[in-house]
MDAnalysis code that builds the backbone (N, CA, C; Angstrom):
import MDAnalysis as mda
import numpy as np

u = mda.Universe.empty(501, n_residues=167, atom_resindex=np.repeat(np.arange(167), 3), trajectory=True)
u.add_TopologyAttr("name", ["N", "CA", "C"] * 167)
u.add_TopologyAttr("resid", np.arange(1, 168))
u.add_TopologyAttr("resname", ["UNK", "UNK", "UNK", "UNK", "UNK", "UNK", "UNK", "UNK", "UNK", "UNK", "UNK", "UNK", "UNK", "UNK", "UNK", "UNK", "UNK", "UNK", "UNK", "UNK", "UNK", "UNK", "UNK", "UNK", "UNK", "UNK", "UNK", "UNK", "UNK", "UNK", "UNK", "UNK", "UNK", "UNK", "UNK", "UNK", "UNK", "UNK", "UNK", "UNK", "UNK", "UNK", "UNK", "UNK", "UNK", "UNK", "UNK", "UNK", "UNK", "UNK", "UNK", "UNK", "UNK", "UNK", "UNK", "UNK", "UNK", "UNK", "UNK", "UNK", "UNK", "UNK", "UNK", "UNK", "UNK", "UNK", "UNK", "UNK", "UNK", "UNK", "UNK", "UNK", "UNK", "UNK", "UNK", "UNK", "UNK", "UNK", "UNK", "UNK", "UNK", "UNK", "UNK", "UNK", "UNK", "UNK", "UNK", "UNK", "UNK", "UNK", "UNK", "UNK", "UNK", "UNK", "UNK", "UNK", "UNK", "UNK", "UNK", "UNK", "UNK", "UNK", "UNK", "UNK", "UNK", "UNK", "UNK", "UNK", "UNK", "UNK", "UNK", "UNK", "UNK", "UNK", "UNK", "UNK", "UNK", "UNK", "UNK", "UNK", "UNK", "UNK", "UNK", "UNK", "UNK", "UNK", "UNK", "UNK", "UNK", "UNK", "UNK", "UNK", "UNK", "UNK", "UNK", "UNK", "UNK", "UNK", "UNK", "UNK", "UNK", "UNK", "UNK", "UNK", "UNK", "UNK", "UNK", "UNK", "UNK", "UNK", "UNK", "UNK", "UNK", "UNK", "UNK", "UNK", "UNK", "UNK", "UNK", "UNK", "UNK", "UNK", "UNK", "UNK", "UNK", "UNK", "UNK"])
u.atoms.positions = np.array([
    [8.712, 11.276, -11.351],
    [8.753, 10.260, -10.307],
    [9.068, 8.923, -10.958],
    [10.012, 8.189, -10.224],
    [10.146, 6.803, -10.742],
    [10.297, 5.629, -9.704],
    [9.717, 4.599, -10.134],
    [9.483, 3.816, -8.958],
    [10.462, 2.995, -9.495],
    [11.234, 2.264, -8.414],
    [12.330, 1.068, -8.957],
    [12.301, 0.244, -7.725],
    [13.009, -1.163, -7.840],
    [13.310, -1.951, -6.331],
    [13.897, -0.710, -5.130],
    [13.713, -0.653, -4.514],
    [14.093, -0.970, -3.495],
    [15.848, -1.098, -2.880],
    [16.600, -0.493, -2.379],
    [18.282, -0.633, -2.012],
    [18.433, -0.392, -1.126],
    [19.478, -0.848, 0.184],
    [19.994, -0.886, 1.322],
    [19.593, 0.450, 1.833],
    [20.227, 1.447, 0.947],
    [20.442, 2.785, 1.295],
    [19.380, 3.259, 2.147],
    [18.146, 2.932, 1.327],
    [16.932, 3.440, 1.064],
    [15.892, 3.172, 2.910],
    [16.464, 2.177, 2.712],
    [15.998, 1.865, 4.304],
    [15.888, 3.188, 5.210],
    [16.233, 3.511, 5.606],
    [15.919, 5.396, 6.579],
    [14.949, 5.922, 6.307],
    [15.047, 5.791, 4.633],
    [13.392, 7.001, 3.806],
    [12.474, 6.108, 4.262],
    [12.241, 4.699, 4.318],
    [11.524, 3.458, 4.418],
    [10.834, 3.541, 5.322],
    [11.405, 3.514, 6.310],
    [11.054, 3.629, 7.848],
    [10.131, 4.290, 8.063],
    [10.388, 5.688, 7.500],
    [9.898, 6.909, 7.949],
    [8.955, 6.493, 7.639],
    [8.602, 5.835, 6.478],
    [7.727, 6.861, 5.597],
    [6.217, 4.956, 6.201],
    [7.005, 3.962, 6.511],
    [5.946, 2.959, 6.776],
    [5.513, 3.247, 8.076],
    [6.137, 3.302, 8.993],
    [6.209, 3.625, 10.332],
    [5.159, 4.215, 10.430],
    [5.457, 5.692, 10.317],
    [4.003, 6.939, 9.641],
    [2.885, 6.366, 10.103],
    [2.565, 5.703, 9.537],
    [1.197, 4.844, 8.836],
    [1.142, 3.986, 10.055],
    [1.997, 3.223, 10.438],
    [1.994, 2.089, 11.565],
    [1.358, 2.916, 12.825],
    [2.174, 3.901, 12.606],
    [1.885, 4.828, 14.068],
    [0.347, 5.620, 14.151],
    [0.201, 5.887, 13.389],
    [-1.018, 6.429, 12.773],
    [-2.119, 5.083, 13.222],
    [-2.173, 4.120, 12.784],
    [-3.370, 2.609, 12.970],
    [-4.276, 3.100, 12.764],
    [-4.311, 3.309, 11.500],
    [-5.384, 3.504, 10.898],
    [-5.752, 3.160, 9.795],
    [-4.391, 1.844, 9.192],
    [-4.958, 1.462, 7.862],
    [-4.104, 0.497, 7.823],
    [-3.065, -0.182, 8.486],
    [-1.766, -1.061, 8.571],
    [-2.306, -1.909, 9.294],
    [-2.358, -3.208, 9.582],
    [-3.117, -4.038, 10.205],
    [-1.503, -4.271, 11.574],
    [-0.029, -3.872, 11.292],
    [1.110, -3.728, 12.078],
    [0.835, -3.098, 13.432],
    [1.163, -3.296, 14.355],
    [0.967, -2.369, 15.947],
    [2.046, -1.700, 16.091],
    [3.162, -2.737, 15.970],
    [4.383, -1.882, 16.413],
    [5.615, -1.788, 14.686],
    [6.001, -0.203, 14.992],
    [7.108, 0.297, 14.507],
    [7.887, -0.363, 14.005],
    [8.447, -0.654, 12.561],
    [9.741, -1.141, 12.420],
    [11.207, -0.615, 12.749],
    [12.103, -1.280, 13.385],
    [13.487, -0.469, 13.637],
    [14.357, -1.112, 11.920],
    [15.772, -0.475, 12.234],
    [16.485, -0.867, 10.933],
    [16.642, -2.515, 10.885],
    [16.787, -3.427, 12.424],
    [16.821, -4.776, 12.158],
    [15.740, -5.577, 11.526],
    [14.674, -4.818, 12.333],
    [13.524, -5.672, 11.596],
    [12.368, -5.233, 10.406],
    [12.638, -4.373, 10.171],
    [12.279, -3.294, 9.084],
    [13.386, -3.782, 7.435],
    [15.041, -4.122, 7.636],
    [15.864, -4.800, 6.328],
    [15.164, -6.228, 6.217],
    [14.948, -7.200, 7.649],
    [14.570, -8.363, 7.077],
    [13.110, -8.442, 6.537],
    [12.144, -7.459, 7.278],
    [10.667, -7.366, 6.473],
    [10.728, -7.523, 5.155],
    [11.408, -5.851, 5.127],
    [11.348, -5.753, 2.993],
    [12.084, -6.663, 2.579],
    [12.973, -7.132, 3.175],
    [13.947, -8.191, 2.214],
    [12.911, -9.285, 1.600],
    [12.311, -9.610, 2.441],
    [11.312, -11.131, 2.770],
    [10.439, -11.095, 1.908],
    [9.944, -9.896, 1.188],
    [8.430, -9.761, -0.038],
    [8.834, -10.209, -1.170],
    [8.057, -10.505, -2.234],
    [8.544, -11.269, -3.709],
    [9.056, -9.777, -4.071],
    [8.408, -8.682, -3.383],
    [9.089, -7.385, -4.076],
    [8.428, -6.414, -3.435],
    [9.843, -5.240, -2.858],
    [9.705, -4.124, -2.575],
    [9.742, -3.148, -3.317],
    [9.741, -1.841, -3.477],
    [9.637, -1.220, -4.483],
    [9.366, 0.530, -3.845],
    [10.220, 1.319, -4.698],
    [10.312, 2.617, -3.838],
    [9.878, 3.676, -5.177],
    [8.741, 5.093, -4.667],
    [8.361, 5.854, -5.415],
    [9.790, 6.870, -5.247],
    [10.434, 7.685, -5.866],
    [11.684, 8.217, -5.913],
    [11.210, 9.838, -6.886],
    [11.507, 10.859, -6.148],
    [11.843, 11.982, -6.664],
    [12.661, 13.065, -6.491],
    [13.480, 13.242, -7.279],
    [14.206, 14.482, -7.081],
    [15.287, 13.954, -6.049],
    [15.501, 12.914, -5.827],
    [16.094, 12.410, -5.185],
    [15.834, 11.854, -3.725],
    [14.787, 12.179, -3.235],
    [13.818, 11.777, -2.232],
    [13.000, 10.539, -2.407],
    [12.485, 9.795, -1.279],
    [11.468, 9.220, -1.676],
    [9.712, 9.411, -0.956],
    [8.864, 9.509, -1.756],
    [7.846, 9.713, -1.513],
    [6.938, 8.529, -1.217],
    [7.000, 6.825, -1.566],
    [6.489, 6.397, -0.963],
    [6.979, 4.925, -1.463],
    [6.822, 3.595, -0.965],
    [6.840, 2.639, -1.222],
    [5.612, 1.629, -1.163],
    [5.987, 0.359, -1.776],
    [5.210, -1.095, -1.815],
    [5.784, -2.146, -1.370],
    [4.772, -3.000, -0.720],
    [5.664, -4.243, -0.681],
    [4.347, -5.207, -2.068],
    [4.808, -6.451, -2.131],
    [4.537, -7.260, -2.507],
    [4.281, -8.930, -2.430],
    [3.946, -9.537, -2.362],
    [4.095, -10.980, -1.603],
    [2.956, -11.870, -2.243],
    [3.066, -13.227, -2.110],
    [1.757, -14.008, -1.859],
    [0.734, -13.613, -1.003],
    [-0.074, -13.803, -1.408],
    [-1.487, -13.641, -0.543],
    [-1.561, -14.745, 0.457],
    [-1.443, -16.179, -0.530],
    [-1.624, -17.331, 0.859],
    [-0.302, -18.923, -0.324],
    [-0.979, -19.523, -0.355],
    [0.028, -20.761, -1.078],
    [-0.529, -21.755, -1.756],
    [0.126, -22.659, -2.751],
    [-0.174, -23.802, -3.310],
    [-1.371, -23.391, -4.183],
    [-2.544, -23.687, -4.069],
    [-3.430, -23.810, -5.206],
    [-3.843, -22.260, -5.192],
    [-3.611, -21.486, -4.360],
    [-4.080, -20.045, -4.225],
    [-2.696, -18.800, -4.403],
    [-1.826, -19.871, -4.754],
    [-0.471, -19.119, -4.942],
    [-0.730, -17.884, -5.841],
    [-1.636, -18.109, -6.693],
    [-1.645, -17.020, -7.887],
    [-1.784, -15.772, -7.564],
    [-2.376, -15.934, -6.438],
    [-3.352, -14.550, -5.969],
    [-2.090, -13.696, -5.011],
    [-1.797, -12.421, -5.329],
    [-0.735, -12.004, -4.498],
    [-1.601, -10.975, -3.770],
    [-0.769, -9.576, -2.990],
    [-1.182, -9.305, -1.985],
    [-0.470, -8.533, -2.015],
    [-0.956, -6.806, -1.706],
    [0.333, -5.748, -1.731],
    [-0.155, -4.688, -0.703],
    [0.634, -3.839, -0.156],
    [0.714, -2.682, 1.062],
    [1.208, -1.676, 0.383],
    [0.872, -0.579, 0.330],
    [1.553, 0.995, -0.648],
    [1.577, 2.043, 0.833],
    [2.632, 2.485, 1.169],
    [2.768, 3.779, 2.281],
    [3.126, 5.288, 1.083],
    [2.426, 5.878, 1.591],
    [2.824, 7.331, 0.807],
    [3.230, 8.220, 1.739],
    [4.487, 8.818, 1.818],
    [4.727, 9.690, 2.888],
    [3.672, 11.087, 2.960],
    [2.742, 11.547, 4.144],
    [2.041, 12.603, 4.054],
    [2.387, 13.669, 3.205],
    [3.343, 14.024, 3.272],
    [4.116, 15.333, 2.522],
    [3.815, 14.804, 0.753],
    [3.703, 13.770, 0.560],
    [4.014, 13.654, -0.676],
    [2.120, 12.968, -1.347],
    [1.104, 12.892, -0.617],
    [-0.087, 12.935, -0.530],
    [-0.662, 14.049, -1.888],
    [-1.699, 13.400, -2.482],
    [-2.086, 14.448, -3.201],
    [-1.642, 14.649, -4.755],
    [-0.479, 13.795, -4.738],
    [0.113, 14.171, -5.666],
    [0.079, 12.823, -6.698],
    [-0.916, 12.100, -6.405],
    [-1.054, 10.398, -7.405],
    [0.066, 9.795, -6.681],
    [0.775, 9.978, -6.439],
    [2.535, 8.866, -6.159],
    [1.412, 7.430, -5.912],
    [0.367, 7.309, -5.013],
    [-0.126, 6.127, -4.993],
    [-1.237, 5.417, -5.874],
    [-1.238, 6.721, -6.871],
    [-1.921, 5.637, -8.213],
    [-0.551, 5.012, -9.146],
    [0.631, 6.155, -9.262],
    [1.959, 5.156, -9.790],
    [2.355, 4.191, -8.911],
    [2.568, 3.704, -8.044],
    [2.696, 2.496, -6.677],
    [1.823, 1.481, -7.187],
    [0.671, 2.173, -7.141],
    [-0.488, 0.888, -7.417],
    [-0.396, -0.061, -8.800],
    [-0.297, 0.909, -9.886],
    [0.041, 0.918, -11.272],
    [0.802, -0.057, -11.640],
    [2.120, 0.869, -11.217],
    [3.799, -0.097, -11.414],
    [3.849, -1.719, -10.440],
    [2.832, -1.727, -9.429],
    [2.644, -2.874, -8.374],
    [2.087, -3.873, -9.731],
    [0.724, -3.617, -10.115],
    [0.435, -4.291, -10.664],
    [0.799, -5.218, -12.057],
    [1.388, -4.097, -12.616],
    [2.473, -4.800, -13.761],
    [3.491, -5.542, -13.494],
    [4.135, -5.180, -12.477],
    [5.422, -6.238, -11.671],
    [4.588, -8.029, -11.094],
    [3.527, -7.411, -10.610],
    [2.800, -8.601, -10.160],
    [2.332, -9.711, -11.257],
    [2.232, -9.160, -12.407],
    [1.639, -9.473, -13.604],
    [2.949, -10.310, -13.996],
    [4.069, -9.381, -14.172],
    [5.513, -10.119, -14.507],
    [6.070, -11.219, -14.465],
    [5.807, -10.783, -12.585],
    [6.046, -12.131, -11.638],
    [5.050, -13.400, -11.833],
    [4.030, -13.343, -12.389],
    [3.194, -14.403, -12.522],
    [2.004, -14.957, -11.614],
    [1.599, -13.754, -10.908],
    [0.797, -13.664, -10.715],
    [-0.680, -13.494, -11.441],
    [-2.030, -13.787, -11.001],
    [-2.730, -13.762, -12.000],
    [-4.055, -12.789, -11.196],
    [-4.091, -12.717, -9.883],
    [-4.819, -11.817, -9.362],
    [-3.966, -11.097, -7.967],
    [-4.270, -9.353, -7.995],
    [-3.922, -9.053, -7.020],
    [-4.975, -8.826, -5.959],
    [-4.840, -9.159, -4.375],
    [-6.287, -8.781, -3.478],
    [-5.808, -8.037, -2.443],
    [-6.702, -7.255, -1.944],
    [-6.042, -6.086, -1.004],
    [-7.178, -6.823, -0.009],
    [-6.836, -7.477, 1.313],
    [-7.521, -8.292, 2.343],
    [-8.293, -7.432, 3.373],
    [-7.807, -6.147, 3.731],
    [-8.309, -5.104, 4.844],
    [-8.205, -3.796, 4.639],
    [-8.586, -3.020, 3.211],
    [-9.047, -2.088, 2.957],
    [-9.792, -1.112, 4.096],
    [-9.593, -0.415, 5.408],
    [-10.359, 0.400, 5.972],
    [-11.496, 0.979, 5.352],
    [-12.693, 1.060, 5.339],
    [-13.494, 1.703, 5.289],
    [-13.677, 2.972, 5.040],
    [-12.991, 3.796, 5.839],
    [-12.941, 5.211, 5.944],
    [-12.172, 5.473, 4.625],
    [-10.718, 4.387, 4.662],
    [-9.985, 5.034, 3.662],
    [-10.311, 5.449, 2.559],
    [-11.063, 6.407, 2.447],
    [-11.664, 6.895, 1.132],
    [-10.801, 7.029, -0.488],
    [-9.687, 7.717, 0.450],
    [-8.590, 8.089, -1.037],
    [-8.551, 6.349, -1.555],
    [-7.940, 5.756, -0.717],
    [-7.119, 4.442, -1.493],
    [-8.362, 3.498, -2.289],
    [-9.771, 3.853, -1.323],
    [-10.672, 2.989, -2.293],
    [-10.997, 3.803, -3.484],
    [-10.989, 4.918, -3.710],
    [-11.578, 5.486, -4.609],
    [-10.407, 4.944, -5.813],
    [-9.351, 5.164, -5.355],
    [-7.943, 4.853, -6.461],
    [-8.514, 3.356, -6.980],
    [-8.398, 2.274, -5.927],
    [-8.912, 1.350, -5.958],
    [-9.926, 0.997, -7.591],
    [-11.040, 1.642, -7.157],
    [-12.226, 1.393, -8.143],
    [-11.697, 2.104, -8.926],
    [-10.730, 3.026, -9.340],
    [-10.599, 3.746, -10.483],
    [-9.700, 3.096, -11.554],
    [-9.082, 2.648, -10.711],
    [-8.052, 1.442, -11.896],
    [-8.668, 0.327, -11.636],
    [-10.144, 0.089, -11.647],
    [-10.775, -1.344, -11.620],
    [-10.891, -2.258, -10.815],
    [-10.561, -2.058, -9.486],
    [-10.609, -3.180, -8.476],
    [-12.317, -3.187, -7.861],
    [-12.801, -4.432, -7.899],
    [-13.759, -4.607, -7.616],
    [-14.090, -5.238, -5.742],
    [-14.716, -4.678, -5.110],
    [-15.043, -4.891, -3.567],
    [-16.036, -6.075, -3.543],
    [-15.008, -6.510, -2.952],
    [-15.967, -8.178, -2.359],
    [-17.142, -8.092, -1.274],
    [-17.208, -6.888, -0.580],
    [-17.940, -7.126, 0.168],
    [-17.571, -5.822, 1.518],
    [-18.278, -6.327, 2.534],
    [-17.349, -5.808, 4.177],
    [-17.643, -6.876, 4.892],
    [-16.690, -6.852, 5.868],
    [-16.510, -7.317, 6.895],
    [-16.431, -6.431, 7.672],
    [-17.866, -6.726, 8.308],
    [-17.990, -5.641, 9.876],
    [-17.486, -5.652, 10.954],
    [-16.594, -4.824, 11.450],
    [-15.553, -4.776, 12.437],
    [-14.227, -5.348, 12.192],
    [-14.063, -5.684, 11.255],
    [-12.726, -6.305, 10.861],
    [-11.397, -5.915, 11.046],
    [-11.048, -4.357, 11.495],
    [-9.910, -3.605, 11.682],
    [-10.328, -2.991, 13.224],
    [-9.169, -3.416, 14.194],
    [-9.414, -2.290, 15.280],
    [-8.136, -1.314, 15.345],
    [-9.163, -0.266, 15.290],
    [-8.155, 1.427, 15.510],
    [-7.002, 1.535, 16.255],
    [-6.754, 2.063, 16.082],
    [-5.462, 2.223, 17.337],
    [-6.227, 2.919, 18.356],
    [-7.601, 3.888, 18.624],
    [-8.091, 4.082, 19.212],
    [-9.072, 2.797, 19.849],
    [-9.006, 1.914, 19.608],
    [-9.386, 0.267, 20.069],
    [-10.496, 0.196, 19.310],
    [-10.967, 1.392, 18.896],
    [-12.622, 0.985, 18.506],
    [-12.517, -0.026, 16.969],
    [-13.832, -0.824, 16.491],
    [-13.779, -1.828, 15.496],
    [-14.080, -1.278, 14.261],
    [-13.627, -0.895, 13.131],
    [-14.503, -0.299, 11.929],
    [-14.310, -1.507, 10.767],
    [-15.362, -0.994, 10.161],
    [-15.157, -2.190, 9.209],
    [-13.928, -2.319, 7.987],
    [-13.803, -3.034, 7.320],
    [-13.069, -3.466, 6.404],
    [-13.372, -3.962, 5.046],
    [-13.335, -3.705, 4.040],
    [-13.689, -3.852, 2.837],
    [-12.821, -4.621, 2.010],
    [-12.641, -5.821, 1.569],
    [-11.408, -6.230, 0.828],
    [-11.935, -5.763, -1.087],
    [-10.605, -5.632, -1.513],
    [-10.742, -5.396, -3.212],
    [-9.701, -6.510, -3.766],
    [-10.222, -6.896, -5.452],
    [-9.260, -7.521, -6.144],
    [-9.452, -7.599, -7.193],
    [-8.515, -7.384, -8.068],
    [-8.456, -6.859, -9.497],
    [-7.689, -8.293, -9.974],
    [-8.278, -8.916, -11.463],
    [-7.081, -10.039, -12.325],
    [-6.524, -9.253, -12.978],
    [-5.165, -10.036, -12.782],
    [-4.072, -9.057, -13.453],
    [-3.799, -9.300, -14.923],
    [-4.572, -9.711, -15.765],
    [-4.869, -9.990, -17.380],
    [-4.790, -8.749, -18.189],
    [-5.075, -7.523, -17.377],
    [-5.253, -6.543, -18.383],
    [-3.735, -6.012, -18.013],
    [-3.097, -6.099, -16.886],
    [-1.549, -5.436, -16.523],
    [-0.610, -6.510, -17.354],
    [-0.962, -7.687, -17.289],
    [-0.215, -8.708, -18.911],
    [-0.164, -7.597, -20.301],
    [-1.292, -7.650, -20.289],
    [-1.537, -7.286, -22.025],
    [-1.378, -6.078, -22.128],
    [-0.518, -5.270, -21.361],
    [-0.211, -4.220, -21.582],
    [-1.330, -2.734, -21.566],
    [-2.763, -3.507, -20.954],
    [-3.311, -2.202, -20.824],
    [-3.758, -1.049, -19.694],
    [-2.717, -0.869, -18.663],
    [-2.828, -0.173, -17.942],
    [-1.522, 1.105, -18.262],
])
């Protein structure tokens, strides 16, 4: 598997594979679906997109971005979709991984994940396993696509050790 930017082409696998997840509301804070118009200018718009690639397929992507601006610029902010089919298989501990070293690159100095679901068990466990530490919850902070409120957990890791080469 190799993760690289992101290309025009790629947009179709993209879709699928964020959408998924959108449609699902169960971990995307998004309501509605991206189409190809507004789905090229989304990814275009992040400091960096970034696609998991195998065998000629893709199994999942990242975006990347600021978190907020000016004195808090440092702190960035990232989204990982894994297509179901491709679940199971780490693709979103390499996403997370390769996110963080790019973020590191870019000059960033902390990454924070703002609305972590609760439930999401897999992504927090990944989470704490490559070191991201939980700030806390915020109770009710995400509503379901079934309307109901569950809570939300944010994580954030400094990106000092993805500098120095030790991840």
């Amino acid at each position: 598997m190799i993760v690289r930017p992101y290309r025009a082409a790629d947009l179709p696998q993209m879709l699928e594979i964020w959408n998924e997840i959108v449609e699902a509301g169960d971990a995307f804070p998004q309501e509605e679906p991206l189409d190809a118009e507004s789905g090229a200018a989304f990814f275009a718009a992040q400091t960096l997109t970034a696609v998991a690639e195998e065998h000629g397929a893709l199994c999942g992507l990242y975006i990347l971005h600021p978190n907020n601006i000016g004195r808090c610029g440092h702190i960035c902010n990232a989204s990982y979709a894994v297509k179901s089919s491709c679940r199971g298989r780490h693709t979103g501990e390499v996403l997370v991984t390769d996110c963080m070293k790019r973020a590191a690159e870019a000059g960033f100095r902390v990454l924070q994940f703002n609305a972590v679901v609760e439930s999401n068990l897999p992504a927090r466990r990944l989470y704490e396993k490559l070191g991201f530490r939980q700030l806390g919850v915020i109770e009710g902070g995400f509503r379901m696509k079934s309307g109901e409120y569950v809570n939300i957990c944010p994580y954030y890791i400094p990106l000092a050790q993805a500098r120095d080469g030790r991840l």
